[in-house]
C-alpha positions in Angstrom: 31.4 136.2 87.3 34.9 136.5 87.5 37.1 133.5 89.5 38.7 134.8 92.3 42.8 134.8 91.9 42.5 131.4 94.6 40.6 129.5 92.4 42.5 130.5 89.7 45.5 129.4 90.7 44.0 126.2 92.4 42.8 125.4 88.3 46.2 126.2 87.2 47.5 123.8 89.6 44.9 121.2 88.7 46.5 121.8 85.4 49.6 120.5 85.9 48.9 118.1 89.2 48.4 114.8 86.9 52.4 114.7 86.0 53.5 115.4 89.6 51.5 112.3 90.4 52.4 110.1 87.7 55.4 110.6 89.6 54.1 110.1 92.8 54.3 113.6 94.3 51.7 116.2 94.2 51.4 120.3 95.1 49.4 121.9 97.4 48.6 125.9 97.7 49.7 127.5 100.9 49.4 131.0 100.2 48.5 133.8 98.2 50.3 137.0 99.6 49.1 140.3 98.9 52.2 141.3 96.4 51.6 138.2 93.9 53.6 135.8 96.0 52.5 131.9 96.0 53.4 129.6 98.2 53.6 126.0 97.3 54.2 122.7 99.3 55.7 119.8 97.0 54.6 116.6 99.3 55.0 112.8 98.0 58.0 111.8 96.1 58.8 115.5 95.4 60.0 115.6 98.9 63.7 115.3 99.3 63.7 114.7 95.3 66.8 116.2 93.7 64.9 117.5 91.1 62.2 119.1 93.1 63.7 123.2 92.2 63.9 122.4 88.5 59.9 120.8 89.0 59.2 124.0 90.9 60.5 126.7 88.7 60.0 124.8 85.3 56.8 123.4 85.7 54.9 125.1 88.4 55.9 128.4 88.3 56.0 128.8 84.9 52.1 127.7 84.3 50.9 130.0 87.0 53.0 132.8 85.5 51.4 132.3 82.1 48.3 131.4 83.1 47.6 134.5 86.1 49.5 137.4 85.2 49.4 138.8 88.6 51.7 136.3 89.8 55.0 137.4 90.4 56.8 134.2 92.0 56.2 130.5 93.2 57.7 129.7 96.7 58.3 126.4 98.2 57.5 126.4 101.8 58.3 123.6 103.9 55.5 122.7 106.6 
């Protein structure tokens, strides 16, 4: 049976989660939208970091755009 694309990007995420929190910060999923949009929350020490965009783009969007190929972008929502 095929994962759906939620748990696939949750796995993805579970991927990559242990060196956010070696760092004390962590990422939750918010959303899937319909046009291959995720949306992230960085919480912990990512919050506020200065180096929170670079951990976005270079880290977390770049595994879920290699590992789903249906994603398009990774957000950061803050809420």
């Amino acid at each position: 049976m095929e994962q759906s694309i939620t748990d696939r990007v949750q796995s993805s995420l579970n991927s990559i989660r242990h060196y956010l929190q070696a760092d004390g910060g962590d990422v939750e999923l918010v959303r899937i939208t319909d046009d291959g949009f995720v949306e992230v929350k960085l919480t912990g020490a990512c919050v506020g970091c200065p180096m929170s965009r670079m951990t976005l783009r270079a880290g977390v969007e770049r595994r879920l755009l290699r590992d789903i190929p249906e994603i398009k972008r990774v957000e950061q929502v803050l809420c």
